[in-house]
N, C-alpha and C positions, 0 to 999 in steps of 0.2 A: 519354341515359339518365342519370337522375339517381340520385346511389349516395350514401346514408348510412353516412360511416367510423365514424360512433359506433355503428352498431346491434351488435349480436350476433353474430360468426360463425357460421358454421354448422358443426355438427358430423362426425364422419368419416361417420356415415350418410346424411348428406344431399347429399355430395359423387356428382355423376355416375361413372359405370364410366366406365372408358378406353375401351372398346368403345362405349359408348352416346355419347360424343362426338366417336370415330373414323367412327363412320357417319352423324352428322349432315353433317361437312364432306365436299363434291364431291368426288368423282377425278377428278383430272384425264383431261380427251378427250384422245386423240390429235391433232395439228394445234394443239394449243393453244401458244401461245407464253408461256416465263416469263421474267419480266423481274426479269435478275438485278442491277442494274445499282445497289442498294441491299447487295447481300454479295457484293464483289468477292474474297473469298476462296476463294469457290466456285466459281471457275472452272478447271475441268481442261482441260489440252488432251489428252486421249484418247492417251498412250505417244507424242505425238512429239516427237521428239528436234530439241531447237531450239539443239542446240549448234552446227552450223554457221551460222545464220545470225545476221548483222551486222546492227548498229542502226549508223544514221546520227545521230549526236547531235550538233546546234551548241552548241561551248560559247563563250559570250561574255564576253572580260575585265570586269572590275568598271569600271564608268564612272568619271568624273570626279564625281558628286555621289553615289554611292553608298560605303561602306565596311560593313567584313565585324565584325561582333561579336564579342569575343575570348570570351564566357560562352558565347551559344547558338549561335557561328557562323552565324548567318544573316547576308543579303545585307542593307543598310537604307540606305534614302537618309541623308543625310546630316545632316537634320533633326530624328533619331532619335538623333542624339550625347544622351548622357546625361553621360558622361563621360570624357576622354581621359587614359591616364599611357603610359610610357614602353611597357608591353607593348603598348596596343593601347588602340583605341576599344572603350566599354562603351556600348550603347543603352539606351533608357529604359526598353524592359520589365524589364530584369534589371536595373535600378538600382532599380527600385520597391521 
């Protein structure tokens, strides 16, 4: 669909009701699956209570060609040195 930004807007009377394009879009069937997997904010877990349970999380020391950015704290291989002083390695993004 091809849309001209130079034309004319249209005015408040020519804007559809909320009604007249709440009944254009489907209701959703029953059995239908939504995929939410684009607004992960949206996801409730329905009142349960997940404070007893344990996450098993590997954490991994920082390697030998890797070091840690003193600006963005991130993890960056070592090719990403931008520049070094006494506090600490700076990487190139945050030298830019």
């Amino acid at each position: 669909m091809v849309t001209d930004y130079d034309s004319p807007r249209k005015g408040e009377e020519d804007h559809e009701s909320l009604q007249a394009l709440q009944e254009r879009v489907p209701e959703p069937r029953p059995g239908d699956v939504l995929d939410d997997a684009d607004n992960p904010d949206s996801l409730e877990m329905s009142g349960q209570d997940l404070a007893t349970m344990e996450l098993d999380v590997i954490v991994v020391p920082p390697q030998a060609d890797e070091f840690t950015c003193m600006s963005c704290f991130l993890v960056k291989h070592r090719s990403q040195i931008a520049k070094e002083t006494k506090a600490g390695a700076f990487c190139s993004e945050c030298e830019s």
